[in-house]
Backbone as CSV, one residue per row, in Angstrom:
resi,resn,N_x,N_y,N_z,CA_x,CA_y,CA_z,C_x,C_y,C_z
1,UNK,4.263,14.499,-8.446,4.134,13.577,-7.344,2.660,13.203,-7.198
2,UNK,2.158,11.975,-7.641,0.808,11.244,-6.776,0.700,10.658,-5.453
3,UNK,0.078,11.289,-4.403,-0.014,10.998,-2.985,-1.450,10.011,-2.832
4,UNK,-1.573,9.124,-2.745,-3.081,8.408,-2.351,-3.034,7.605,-0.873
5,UNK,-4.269,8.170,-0.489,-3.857,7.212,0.957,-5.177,6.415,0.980
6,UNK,-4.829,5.140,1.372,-6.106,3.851,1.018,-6.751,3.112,2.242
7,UNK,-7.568,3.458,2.242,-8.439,3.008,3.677,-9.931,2.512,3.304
8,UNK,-10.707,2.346,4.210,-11.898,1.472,4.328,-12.807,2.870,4.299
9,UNK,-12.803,3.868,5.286,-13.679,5.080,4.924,-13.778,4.966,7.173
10,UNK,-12.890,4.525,7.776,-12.928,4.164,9.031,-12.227,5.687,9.515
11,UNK,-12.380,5.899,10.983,-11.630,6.671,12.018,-10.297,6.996,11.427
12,UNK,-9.220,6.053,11.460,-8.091,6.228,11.233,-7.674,6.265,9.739
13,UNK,-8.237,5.756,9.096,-8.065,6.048,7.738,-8.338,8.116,7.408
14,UNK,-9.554,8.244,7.699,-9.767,10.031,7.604,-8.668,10.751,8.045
15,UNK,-8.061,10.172,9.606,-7.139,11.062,10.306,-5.840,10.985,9.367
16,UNK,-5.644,9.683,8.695,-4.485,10.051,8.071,-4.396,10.806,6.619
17,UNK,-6.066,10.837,5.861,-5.918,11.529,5.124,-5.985,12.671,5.382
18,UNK,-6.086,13.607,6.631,-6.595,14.805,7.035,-4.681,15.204,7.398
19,UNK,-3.878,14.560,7.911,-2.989,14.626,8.213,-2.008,15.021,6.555
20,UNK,-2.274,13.768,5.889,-1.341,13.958,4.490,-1.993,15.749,3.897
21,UNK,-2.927,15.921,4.255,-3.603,16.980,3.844,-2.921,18.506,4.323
22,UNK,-2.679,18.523,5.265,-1.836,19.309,6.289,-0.573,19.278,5.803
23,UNK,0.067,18.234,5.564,1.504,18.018,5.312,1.924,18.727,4.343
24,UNK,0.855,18.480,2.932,1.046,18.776,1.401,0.535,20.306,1.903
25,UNK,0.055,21.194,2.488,-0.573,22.134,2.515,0.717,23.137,2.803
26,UNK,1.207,22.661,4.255,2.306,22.972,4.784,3.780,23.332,4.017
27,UNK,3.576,22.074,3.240,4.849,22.074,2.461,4.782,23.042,1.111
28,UNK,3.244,22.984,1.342,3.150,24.450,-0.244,3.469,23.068,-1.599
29,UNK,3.119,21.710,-1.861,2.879,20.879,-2.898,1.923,21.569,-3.545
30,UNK,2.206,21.474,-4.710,1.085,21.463,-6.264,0.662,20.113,-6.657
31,UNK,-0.340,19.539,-5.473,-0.542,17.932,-5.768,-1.185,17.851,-5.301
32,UNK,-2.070,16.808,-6.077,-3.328,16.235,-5.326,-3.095,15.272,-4.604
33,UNK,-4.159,15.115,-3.226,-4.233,13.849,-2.521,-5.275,13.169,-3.172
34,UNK,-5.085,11.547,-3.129,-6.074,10.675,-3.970,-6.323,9.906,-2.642
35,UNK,-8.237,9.946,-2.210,-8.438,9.066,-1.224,-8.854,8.238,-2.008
36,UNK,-8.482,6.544,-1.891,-8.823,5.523,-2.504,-9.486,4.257,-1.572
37,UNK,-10.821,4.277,-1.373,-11.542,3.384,-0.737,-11.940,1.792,-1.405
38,UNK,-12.072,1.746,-2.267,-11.803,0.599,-3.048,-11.496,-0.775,-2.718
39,UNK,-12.212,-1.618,-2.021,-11.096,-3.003,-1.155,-10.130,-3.532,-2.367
40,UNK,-11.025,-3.830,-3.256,-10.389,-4.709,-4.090,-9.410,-3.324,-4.899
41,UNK,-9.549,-2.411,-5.265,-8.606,-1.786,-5.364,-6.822,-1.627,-4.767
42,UNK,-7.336,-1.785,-3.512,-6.510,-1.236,-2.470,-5.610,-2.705,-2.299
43,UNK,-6.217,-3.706,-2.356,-5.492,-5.446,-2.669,-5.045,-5.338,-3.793
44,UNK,-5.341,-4.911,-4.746,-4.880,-4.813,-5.636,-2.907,-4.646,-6.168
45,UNK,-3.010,-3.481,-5.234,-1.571,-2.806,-4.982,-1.250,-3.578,-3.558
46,UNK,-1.324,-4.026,-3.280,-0.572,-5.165,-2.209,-1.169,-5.037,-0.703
47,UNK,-1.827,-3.940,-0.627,-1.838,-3.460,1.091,-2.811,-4.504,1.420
48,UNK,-2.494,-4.993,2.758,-2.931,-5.932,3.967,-3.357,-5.128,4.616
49,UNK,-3.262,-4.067,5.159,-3.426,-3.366,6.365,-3.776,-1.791,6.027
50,UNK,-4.969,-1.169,6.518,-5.291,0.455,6.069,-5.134,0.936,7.492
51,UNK,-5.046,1.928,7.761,-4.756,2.897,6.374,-3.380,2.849,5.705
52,UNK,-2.788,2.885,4.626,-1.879,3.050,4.273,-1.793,4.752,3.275
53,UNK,-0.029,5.048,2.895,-0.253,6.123,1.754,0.989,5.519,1.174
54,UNK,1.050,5.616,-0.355,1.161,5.399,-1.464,1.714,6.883,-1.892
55,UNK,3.020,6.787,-2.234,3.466,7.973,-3.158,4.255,7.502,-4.384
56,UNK,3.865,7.775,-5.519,4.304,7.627,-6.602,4.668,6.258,-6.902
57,UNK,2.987,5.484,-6.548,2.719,4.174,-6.814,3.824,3.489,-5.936
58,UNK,4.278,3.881,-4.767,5.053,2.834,-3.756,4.198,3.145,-2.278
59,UNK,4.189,1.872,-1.692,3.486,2.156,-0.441,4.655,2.121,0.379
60,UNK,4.326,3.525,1.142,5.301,3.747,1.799,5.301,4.095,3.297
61,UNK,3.889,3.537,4.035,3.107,3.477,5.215,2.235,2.718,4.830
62,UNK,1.993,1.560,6.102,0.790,1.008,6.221,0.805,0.182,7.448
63,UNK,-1.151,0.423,7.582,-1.685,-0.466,9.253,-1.427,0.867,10.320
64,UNK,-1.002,2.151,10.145,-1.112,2.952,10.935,-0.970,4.368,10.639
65,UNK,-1.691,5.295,11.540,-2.125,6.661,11.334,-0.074,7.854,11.206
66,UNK,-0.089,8.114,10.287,1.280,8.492,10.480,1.207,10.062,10.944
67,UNK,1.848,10.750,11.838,1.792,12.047,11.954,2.391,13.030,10.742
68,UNK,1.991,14.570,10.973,2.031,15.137,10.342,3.597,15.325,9.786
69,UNK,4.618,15.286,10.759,5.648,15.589,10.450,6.228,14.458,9.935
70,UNK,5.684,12.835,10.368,6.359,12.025,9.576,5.747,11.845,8.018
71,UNK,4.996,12.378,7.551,4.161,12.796,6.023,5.109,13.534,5.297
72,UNK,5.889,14.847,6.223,6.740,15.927,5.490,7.856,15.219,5.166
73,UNK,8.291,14.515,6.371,9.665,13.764,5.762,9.790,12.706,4.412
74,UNK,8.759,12.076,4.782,8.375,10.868,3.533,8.488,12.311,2.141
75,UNK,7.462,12.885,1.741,7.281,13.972,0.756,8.570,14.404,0.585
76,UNK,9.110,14.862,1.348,10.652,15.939,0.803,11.368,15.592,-0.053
């Protein structure tokens, strides 16, 4: 599983990588989180709106901070 969450390097972008961080920790994953700051990167793969996270090259949140438990559900 590749987890990346893509933001500007802003407030809410950190909280949600600090959050996916917790989640994967929690859940006991053997996976890395990929923070990807990149604009043109991050347009690249379609996102309009950061923070978003990206699992296994699908964005599957974006434009807002997701909580911890909604991270575990997405992952499972």
């Amino acid at each position: 599983m590749e987890i990346t969450v893509l933001g500007s390097g802003c407030k809410k972008c950190k909280k949600l990588l600090e959050n996916v961080k917790e989640a994967v920790s929690e859940l006991d994953l053997d996976t890395e989180v990929i923070y990807l700051t990149d604009i043109y990167e991050i347009a690249k793969r379609g996102v309009m709106s950061t923070p978003a996270l990206m699992v296994d090259d699908k964005i599957v949140a974006s434009g807002h901070v997701l909580e911890v438990e909604e991270i575990k559900h997405l992952l499972r």
